[in-house]
PyMOL Python script that loads the backbone (N, CA, C, O; Angstrom):
from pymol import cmd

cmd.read_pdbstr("""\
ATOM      1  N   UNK A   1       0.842  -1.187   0.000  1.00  0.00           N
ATOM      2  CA  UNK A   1       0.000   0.000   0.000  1.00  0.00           C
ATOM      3  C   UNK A   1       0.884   1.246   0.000  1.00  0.00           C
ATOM      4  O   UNK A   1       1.936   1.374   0.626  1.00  0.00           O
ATOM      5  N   UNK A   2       0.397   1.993  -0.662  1.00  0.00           N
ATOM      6  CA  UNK A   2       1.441   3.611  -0.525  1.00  0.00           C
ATOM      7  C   UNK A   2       1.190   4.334   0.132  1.00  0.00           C
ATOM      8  O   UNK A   2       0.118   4.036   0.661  1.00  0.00           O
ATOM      9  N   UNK A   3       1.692   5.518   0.589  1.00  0.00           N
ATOM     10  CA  UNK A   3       1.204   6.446   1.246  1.00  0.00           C
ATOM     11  C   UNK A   3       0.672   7.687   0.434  1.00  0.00           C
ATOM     12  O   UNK A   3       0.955   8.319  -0.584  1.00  0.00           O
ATOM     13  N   UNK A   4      -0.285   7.682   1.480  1.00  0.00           N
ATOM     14  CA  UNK A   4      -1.827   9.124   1.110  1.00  0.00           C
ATOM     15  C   UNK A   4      -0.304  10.325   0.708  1.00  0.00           C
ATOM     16  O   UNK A   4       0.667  10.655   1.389  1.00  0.00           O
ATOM     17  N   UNK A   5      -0.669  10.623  -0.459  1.00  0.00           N
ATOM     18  CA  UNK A   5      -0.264  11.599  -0.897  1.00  0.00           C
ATOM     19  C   UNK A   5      -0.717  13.220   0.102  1.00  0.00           C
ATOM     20  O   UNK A   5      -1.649  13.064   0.891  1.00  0.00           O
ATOM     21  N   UNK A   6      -0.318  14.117   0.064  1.00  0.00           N
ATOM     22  CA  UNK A   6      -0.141  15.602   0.344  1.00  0.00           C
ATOM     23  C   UNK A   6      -1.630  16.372   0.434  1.00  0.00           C
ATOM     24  O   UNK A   6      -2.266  16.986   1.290  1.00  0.00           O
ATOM     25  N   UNK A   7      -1.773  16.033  -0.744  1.00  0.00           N
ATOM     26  CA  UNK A   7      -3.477  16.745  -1.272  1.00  0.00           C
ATOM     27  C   UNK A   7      -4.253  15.982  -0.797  1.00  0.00           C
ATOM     28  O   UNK A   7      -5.047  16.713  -0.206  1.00  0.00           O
ATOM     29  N   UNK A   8      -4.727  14.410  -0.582  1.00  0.00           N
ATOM     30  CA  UNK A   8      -5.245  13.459  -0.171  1.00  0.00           C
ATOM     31  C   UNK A   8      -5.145  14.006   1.720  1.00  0.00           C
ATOM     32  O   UNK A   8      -6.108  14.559   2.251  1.00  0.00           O
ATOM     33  N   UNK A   9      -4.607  13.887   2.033  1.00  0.00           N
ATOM     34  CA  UNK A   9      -4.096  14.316   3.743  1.00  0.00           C
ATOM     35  C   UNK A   9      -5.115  15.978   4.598  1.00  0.00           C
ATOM     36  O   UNK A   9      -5.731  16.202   5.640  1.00  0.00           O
ATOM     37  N   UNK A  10      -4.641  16.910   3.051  1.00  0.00           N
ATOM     38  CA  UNK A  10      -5.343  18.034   3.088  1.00  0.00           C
ATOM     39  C   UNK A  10      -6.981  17.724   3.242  1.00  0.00           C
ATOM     40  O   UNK A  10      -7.599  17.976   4.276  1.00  0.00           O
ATOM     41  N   UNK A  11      -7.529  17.190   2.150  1.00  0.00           N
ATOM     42  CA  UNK A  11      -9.099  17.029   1.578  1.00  0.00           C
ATOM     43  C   UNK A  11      -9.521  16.413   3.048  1.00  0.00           C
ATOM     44  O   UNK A  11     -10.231  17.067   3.813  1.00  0.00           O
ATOM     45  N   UNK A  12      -9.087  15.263   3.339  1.00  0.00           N
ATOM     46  CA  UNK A  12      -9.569  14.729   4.414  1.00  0.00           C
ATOM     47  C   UNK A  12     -10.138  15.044   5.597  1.00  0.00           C
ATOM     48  O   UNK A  12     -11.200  14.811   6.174  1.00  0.00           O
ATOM     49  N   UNK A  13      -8.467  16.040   5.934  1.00  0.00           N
ATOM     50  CA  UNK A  13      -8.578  16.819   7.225  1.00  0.00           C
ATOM     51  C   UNK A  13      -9.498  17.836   6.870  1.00  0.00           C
ATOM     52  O   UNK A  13     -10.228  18.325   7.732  1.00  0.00           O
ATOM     53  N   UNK A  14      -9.527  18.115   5.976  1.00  0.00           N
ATOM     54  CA  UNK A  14     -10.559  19.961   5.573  1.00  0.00           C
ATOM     55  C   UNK A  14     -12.244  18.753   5.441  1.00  0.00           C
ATOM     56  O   UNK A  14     -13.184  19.107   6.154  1.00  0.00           O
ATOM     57  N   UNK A  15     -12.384  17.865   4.828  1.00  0.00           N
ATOM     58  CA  UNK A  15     -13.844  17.255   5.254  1.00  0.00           C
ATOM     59  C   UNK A  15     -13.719  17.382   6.491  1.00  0.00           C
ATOM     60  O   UNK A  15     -14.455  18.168   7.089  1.00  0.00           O
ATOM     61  N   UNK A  16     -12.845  16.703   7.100  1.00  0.00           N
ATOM     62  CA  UNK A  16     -13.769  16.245   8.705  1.00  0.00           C
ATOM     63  C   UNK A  16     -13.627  17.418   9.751  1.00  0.00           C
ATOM     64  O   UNK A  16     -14.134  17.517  10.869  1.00  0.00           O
ATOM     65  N   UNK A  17     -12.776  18.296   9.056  1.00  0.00           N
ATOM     66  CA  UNK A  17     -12.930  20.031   9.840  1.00  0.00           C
ATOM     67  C   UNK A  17     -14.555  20.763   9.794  1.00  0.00           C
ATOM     68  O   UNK A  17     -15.277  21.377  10.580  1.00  0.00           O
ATOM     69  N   UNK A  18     -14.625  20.221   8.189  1.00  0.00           N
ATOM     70  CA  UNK A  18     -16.221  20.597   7.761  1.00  0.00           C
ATOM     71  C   UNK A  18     -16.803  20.122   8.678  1.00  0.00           C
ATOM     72  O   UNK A  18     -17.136  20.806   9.646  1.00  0.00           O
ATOM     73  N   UNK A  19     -17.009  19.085   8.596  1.00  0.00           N
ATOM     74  CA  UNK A  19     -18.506  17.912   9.378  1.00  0.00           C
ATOM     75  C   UNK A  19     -18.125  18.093  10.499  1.00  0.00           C
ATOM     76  O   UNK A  19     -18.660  17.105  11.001  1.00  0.00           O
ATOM     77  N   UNK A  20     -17.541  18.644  11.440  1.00  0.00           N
ATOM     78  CA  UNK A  20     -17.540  18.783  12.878  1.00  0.00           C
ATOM     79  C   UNK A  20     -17.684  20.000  13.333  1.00  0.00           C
ATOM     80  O   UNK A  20     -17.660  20.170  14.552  1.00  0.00           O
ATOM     81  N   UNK A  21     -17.850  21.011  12.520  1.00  0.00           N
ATOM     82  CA  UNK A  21     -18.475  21.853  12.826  1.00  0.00           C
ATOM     83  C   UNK A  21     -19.529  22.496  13.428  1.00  0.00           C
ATOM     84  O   UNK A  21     -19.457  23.413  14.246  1.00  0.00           O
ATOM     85  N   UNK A  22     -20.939  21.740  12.791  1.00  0.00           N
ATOM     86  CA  UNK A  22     -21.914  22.520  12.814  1.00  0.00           C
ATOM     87  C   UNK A  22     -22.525  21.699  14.297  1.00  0.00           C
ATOM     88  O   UNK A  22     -23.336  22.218  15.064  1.00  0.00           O
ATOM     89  N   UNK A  23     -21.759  19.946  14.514  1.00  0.00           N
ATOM     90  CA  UNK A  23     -22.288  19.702  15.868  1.00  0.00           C
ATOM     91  C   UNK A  23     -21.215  20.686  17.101  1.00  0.00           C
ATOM     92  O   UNK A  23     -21.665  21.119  18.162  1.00  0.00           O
ATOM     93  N   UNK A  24     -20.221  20.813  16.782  1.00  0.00           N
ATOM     94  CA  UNK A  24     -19.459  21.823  17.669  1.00  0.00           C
ATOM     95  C   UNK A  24     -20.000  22.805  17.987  1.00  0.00           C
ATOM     96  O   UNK A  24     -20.013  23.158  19.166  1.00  0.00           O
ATOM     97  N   UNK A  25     -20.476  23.369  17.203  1.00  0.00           N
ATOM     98  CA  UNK A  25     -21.438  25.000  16.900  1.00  0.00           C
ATOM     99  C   UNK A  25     -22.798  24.425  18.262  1.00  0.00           C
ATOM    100  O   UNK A  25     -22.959  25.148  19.245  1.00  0.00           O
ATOM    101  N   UNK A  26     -23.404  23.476  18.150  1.00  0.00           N
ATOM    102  CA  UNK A  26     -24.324  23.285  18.591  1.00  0.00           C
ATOM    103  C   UNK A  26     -24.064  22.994  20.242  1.00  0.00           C
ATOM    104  O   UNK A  26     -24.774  23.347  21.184  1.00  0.00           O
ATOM    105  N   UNK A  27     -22.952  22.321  20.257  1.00  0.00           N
ATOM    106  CA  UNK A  27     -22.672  21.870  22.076  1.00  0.00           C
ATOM    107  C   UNK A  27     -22.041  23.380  22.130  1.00  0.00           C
ATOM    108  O   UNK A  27     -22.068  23.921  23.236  1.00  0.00           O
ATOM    109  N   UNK A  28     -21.513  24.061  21.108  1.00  0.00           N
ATOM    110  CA  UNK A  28     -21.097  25.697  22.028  1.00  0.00           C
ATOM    111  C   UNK A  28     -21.822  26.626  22.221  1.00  0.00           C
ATOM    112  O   UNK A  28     -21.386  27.674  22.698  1.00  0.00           O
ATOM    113  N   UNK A  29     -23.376  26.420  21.822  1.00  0.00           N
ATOM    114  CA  UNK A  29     -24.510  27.452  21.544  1.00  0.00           C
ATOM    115  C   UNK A  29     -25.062  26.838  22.895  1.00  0.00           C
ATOM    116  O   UNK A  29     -25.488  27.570  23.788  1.00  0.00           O
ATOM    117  N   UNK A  30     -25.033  25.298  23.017  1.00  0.00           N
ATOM    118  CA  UNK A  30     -25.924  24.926  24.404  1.00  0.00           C
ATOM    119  C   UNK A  30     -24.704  25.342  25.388  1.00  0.00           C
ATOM    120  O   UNK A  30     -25.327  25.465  26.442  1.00  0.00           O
ATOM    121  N   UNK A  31     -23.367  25.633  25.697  1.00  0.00           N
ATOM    122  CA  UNK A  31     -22.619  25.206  26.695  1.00  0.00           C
ATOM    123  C   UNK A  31     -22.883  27.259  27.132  1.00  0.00           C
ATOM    124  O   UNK A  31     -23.138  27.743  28.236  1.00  0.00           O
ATOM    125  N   UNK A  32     -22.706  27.931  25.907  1.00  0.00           N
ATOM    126  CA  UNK A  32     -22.788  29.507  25.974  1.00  0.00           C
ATOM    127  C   UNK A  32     -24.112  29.278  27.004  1.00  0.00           C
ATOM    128  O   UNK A  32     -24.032  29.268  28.232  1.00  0.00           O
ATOM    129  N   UNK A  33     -25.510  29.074  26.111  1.00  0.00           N
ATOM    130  CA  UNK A  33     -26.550  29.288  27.036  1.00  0.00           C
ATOM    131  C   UNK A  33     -26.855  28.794  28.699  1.00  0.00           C
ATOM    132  O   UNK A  33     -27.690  29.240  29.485  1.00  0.00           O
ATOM    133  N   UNK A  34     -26.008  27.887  28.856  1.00  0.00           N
ATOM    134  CA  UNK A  34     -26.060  27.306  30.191  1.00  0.00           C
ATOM    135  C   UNK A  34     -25.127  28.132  31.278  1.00  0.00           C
ATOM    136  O   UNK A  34     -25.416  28.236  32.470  1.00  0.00           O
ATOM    137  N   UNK A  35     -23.919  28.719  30.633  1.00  0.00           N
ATOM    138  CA  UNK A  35     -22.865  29.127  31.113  1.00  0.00           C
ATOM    139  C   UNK A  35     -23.138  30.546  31.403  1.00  0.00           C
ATOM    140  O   UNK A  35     -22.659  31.158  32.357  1.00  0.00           O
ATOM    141  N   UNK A  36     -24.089  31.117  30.352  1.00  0.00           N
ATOM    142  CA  UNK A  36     -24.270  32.456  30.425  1.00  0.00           C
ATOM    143  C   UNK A  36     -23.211  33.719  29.480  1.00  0.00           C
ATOM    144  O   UNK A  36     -22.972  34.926  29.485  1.00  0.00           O
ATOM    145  N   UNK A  37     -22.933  32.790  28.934  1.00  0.00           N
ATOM    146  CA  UNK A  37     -21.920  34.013  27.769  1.00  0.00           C
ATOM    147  C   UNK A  37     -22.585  34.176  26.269  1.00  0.00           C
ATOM    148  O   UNK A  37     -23.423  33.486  25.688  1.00  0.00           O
ATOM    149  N   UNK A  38     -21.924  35.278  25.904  1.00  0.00           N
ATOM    150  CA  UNK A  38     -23.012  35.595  24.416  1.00  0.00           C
ATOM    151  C   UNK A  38     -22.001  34.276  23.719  1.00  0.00           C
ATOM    152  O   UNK A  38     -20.945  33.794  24.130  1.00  0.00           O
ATOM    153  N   UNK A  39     -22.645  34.028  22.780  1.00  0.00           N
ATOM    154  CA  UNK A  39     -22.549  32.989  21.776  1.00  0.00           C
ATOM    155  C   UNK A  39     -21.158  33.572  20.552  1.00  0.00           C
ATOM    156  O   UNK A  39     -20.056  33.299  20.077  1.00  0.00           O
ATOM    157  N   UNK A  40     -22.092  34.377  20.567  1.00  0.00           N
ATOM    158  CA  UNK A  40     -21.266  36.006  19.525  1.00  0.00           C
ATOM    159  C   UNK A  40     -19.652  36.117  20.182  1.00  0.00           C
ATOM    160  O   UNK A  40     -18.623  36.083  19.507  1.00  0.00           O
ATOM    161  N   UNK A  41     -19.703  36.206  21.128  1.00  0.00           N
ATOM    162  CA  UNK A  41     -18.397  36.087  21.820  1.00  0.00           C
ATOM    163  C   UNK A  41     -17.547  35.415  21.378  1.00  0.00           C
ATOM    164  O   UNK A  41     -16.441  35.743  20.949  1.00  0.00           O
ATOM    165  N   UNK A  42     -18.283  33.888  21.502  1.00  0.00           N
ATOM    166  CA  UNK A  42     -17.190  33.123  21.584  1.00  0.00           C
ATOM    167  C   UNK A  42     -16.537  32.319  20.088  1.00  0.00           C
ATOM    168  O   UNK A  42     -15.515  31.648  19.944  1.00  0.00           O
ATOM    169  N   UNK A  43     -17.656  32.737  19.061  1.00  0.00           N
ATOM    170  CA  UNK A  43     -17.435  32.752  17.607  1.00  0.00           C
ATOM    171  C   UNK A  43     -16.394  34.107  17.721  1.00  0.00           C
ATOM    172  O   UNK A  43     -15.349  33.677  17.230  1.00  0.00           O
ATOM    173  N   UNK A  44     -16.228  35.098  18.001  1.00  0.00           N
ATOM    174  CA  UNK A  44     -15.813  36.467  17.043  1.00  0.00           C
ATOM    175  C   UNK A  44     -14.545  36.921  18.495  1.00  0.00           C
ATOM    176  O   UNK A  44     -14.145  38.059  18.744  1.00  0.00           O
ATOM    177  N   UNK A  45     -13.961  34.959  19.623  1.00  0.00           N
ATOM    178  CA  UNK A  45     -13.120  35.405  20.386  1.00  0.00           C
ATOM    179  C   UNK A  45     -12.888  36.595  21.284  1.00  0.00           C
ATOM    180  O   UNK A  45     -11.748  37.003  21.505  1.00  0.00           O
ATOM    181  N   UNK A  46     -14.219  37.283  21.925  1.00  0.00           N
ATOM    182  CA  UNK A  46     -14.341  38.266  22.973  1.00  0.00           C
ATOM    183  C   UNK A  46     -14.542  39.365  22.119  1.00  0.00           C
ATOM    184  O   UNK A  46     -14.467  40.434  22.725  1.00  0.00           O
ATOM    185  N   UNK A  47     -14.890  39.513  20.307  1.00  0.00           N
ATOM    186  CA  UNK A  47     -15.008  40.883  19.545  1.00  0.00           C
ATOM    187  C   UNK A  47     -13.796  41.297  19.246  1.00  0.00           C
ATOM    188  O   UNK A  47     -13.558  42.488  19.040  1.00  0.00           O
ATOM    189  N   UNK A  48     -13.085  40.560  19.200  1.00  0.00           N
ATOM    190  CA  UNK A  48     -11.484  40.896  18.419  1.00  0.00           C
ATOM    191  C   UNK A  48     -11.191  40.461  17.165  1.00  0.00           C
ATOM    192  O   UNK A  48     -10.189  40.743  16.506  1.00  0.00           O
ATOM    193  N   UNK A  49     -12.100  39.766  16.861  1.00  0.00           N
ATOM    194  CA  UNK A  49     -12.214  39.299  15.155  1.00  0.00           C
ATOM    195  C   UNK A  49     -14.254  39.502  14.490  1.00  0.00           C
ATOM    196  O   UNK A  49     -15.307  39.548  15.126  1.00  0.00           O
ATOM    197  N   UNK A  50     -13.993  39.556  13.207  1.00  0.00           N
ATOM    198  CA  UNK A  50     -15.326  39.505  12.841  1.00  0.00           C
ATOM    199  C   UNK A  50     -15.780  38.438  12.744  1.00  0.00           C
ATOM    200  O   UNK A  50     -15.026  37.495  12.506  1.00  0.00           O
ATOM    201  N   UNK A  51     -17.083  38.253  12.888  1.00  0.00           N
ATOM    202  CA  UNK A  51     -17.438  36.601  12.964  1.00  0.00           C
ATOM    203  C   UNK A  51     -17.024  35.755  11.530  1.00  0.00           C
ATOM    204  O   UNK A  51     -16.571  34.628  11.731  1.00  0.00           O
ATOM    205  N   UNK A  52     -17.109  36.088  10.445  1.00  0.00           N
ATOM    206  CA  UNK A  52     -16.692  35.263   8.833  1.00  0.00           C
ATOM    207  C   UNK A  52     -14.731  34.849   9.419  1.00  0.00           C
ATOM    208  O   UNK A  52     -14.106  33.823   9.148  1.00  0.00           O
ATOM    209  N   UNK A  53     -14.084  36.428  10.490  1.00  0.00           N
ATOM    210  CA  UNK A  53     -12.782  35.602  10.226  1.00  0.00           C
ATOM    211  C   UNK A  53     -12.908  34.620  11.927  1.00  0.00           C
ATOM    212  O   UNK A  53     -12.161  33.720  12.310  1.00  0.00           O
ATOM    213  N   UNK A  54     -13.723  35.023  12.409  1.00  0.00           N
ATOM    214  CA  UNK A  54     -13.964  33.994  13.630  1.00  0.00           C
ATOM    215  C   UNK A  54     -14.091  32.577  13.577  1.00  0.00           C
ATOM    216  O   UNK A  54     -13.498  31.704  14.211  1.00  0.00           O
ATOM    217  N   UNK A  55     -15.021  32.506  12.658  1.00  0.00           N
ATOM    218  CA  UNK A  55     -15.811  31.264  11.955  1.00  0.00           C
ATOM    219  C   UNK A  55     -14.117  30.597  11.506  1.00  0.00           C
ATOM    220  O   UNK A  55     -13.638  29.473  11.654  1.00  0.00           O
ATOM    221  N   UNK A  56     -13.615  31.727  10.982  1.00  0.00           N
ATOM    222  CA  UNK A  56     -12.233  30.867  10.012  1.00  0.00           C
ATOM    223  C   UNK A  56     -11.607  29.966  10.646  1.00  0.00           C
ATOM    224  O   UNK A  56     -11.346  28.794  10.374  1.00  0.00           O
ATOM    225  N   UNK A  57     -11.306  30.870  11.852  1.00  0.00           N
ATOM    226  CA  UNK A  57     -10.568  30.506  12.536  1.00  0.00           C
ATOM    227  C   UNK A  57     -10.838  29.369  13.774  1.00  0.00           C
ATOM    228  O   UNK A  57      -9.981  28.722  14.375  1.00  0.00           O
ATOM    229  N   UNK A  58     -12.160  29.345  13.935  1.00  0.00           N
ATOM    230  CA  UNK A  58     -12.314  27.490  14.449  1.00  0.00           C
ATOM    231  C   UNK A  58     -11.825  26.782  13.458  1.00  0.00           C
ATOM    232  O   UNK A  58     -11.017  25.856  13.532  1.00  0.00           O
ATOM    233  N   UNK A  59     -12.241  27.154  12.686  1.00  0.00           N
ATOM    234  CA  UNK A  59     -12.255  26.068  11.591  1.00  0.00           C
ATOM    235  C   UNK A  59     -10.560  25.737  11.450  1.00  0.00           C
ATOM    236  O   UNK A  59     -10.226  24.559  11.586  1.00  0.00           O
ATOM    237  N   UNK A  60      -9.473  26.787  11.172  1.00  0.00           N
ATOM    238  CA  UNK A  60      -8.679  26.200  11.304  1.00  0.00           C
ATOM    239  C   UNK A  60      -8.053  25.464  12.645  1.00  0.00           C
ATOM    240  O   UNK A  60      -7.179  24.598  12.702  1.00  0.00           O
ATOM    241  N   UNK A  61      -8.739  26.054  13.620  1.00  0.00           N
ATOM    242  CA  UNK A  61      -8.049  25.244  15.220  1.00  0.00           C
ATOM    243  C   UNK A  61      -8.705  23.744  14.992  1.00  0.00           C
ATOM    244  O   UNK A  61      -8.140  22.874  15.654  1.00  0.00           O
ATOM    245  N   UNK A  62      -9.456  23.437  14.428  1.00  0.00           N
ATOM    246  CA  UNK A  62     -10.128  22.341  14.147  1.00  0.00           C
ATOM    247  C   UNK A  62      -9.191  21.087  12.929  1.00  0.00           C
ATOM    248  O   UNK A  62      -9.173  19.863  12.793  1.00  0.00           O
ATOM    249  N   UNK A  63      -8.698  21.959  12.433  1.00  0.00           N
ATOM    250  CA  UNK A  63      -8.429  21.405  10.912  1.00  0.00           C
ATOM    251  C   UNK A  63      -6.938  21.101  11.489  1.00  0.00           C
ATOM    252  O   UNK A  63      -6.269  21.154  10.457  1.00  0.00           O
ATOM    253  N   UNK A  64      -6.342  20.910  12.192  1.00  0.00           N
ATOM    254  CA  UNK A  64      -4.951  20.482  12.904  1.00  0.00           C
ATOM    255  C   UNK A  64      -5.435  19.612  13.719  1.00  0.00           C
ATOM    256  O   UNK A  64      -5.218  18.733  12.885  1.00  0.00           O
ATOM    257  N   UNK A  65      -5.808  19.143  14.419  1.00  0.00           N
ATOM    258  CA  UNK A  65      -5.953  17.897  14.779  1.00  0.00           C
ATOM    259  C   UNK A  65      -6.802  17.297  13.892  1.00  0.00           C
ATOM    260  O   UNK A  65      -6.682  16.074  13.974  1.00  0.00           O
ATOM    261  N   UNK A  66      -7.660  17.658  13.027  1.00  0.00           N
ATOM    262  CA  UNK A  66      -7.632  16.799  11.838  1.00  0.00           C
ATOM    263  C   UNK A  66      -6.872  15.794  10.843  1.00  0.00           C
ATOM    264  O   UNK A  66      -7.023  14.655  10.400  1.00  0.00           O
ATOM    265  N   UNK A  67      -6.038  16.781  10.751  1.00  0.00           N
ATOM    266  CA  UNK A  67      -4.770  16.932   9.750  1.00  0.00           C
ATOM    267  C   UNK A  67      -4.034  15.719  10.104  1.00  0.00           C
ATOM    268  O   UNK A  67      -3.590  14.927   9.272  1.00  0.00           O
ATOM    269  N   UNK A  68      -3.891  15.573  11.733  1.00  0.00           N
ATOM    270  CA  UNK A  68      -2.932  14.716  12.363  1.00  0.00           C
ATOM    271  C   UNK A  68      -3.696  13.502  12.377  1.00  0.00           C
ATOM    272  O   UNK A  68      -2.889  12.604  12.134  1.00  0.00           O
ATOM    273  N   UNK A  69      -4.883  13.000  12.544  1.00  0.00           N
ATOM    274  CA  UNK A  69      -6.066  12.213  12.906  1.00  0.00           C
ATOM    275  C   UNK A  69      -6.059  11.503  11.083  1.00  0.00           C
ATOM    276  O   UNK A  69      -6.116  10.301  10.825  1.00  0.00           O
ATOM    277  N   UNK A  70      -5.972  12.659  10.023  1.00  0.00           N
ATOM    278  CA  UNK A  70      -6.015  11.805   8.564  1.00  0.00           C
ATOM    279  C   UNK A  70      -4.517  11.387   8.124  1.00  0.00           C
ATOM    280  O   UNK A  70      -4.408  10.732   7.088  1.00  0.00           O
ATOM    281  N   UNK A  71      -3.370  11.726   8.843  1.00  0.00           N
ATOM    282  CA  UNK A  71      -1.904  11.788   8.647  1.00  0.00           C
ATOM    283  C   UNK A  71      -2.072  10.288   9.343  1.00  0.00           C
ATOM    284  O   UNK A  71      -1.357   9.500   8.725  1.00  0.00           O
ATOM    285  N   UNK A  72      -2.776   9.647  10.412  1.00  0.00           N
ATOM    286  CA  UNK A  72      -2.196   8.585  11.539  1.00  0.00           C
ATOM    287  C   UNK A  72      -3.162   7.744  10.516  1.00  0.00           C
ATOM    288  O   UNK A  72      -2.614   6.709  10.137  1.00  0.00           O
ATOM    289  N   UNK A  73      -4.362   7.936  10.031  1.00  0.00           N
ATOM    290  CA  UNK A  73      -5.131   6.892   9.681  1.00  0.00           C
ATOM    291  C   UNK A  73      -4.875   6.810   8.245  1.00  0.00           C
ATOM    292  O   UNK A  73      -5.720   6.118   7.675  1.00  0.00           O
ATOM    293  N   UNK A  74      -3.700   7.447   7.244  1.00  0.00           N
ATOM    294  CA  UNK A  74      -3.776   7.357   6.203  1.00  0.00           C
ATOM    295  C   UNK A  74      -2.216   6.611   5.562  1.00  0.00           C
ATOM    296  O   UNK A  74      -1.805   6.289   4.448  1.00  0.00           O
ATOM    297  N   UNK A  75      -1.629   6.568   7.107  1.00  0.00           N
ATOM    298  CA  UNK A  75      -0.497   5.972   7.331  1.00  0.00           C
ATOM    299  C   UNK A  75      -0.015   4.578   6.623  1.00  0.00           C
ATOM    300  O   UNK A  75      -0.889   3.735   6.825  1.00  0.00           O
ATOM    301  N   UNK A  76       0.831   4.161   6.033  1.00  0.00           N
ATOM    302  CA  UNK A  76       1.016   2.629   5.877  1.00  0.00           C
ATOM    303  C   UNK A  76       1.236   1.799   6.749  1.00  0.00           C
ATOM    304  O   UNK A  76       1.357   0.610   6.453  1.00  0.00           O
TER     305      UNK A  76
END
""", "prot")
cmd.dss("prot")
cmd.show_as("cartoon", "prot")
cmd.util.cbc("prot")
cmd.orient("prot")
């Protein structure tokens, strides 16, 4: 078997960055409302980013342990 090429490694990790999103979004919308913090907050990091580069930026804190998770399982 060979190893997952470069671009293959990328796609993977960027799907499963996708698809874990929107349940993430959802345990942080219930954990905000229970906790008592705006939601807005914690997408847009206390109002130091706009929410589109907020949004980005889960997404990339997300997409690194991805990355590593499609690097271990794509392994020979």
């Amino acid at each position: 078997m060979k190893h997952a090429s470069l671009a293959q490694l990328f796609i993977m990790a960027a799907i499963v960055a996708t698809l874990s999103l929107p349940p993430a979004a959802g345990l942080a919308w219930l954990a905000c409302s229970v906790l008592g913090f705006s939601f807005e907050a914690l997408v847009t990091f206390g109002d130091r980013l706009s929410a589109p580069v907020g949004v980005s930026a889960w997404w990339a804190i997300v997409f690194l342990p991805a990355f590593a998770y499609a690097a271990f399982m794509l392994k020979e």
